[in-house]
N, C-alpha and C positions, 0 to 999 in steps of 0.2 A: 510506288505509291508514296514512299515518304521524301524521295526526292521531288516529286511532283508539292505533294503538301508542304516542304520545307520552300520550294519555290514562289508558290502563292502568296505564302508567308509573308516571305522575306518580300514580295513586291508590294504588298501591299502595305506592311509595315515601310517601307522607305516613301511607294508615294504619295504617302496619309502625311501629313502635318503634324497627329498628334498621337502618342502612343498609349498603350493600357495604362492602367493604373499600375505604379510603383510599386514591387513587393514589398511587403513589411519586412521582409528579413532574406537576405539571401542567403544560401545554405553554404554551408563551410567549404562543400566540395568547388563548390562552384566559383566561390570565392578564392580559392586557392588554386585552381586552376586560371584563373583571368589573372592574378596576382605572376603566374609560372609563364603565363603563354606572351603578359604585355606590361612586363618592368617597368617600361617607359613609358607607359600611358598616363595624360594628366586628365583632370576633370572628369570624373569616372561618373557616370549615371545609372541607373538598374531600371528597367522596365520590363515587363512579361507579358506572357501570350499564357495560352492551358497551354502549350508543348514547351515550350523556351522562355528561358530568361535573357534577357538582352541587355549588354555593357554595353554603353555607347560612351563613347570617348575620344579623345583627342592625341594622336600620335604623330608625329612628323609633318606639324603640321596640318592634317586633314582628320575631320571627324570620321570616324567609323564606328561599324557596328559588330557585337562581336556574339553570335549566337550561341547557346549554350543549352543540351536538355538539361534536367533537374538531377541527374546524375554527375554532372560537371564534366559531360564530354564538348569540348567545340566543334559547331555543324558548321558552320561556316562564319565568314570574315565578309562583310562588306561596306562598300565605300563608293562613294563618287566620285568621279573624274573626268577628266577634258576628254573632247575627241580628241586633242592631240597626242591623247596617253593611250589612246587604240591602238592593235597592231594595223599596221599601215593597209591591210588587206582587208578589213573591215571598217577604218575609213574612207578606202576608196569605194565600198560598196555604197555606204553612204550617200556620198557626195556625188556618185553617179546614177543612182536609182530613188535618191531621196532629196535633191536638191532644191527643192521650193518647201521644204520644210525646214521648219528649226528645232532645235536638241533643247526639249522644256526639261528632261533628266538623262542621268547617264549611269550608272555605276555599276561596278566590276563586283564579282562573287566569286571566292577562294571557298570549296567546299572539299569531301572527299572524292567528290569528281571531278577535280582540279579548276580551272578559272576562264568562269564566262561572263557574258556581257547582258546588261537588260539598257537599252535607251528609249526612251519616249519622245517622238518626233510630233510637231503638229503643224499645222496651215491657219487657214482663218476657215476651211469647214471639217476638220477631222483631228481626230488624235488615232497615233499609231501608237503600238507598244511590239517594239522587236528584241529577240534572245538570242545569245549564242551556244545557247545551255544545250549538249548534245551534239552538237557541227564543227565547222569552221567556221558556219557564215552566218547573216542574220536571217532569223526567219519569224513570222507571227507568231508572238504571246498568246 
């Protein structure tokens, strides 16, 4: 159940445009954990949910999101990226079962249950949303 709710989550908070309101204050653990986990982060932002507070920042280059409960454990790390940063085995599923569609999002999730994919494929009559959360391979959100 909370893998499922932290999924929902996280999709819905990437494919919104606009996130909660800004906590007034974020809590020292939390704080001190994002500070441990990402040295190298610039431009650092806080937004939250009722379950999670969210760092979203800027690391190597690419913005990501860095999920966090209110106790300052990290649930997951997510980020966008190319299909060409897919494993090779879930681009070619892609490109041979999805090929009149185009990639309107893409991005990779590093949770406790290691790292999968959500992309958003669309036409000019559908939007799809496929996961890798659980398999190897894509399948309906």
């Amino acid at each position: 159940m909370k893998k499922l709710f932290l999924s929902i989550a996280i999709a819905l908070t990437v494919f919104s445009t606009a996130f909660a309101k800004n906590p007034d204050v974020v809590n020292s653990r939390v704080a001190a954990a994002f500070v441990k986990d990402f040295h190298n982060a610039s431009d650092l932002r806080w937004s939250s949910t009722r379950n999670y507070i969210v760092a979203i920042f800027e690391m190597d280059n690419e913005t990501q999101f860095a999920y966090y409960d209110y106790q300052g454990n990290l649930t997951a790390v997510v980020h966008h990226i190319l299909t060409s940063s897919l494993p090779e085995d879930l681009n070619k599923e892609i490109k041979n079962n999805y090929g009149k569609y185009w990639v309107s999002e893409l991005f990779q999730i590093t949770d406790e249950q290691g790292v999968h994919y959500y992309i958003q494929l669309k036409n000019a009559d559908e939007t799809i949303v496929l996961t890798t959360q659980g398999t190897g391979s894509w399948h309906a959100y």
